[in-house]
C-alpha positions in Angstrom: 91.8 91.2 80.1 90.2 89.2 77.1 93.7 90.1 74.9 95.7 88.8 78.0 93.6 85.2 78.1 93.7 85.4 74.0 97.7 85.1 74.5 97.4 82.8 77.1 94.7 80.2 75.1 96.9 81.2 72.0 100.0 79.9 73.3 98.8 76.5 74.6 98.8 73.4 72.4 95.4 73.1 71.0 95.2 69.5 72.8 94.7 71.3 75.9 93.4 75.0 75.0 89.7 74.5 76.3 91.1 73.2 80.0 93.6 76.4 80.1 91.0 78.7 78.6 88.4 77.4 81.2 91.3 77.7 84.2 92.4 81.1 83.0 88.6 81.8 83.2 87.9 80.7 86.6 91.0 82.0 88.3 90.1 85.5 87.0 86.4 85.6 88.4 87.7 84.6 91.6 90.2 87.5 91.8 87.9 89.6 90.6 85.5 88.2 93.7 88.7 88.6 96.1 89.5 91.6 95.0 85.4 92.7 95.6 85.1 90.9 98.5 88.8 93.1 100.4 88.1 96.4 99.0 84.8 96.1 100.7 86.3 95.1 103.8 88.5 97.8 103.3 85.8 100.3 103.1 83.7 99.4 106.2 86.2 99.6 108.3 88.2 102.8 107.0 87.4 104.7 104.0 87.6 105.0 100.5 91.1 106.9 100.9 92.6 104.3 102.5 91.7 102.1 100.2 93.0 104.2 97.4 96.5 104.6 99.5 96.5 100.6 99.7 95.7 100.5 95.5 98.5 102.9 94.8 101.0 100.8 97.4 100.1 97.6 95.5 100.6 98.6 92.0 103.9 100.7 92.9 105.1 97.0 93.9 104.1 95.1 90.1 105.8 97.9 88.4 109.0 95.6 88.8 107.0 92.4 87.8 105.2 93.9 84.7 108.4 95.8 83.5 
């Protein structure tokens, strides 16, 4: 995470490094809440496996995005 905001904050002109720095900041504690927040859901109302089935969906679909 910190080397993915580096290249983000290092790629921005320097005019506007601190607002994209602070929005990359922000953006990532509220997935991070999100992300809390549904796999708890997820949990009360199933189970851990289901939740680990619904993980292993997800990242099978950003192989295409990351790659």
């Amino acid at each position: 995470m910190i080397s993915g905001t580096a290249a983000i904050v290092e790629a921005t002109p320097s005019n506007v490094r601190a607002k994209t720095q602070g929005t990359v900041d922000v953006l990532i504690a509220l997935s991070r809440a999100s992300g809390g927040a549904l796999s708890g859901m997820v949990v009360a109302q199933s189970s851990y496996h289901i939740l680990s089935l619904i993980g292993s969906v997800l990242s099978l679909f950003l192989i295409p995005v990351v790659v």
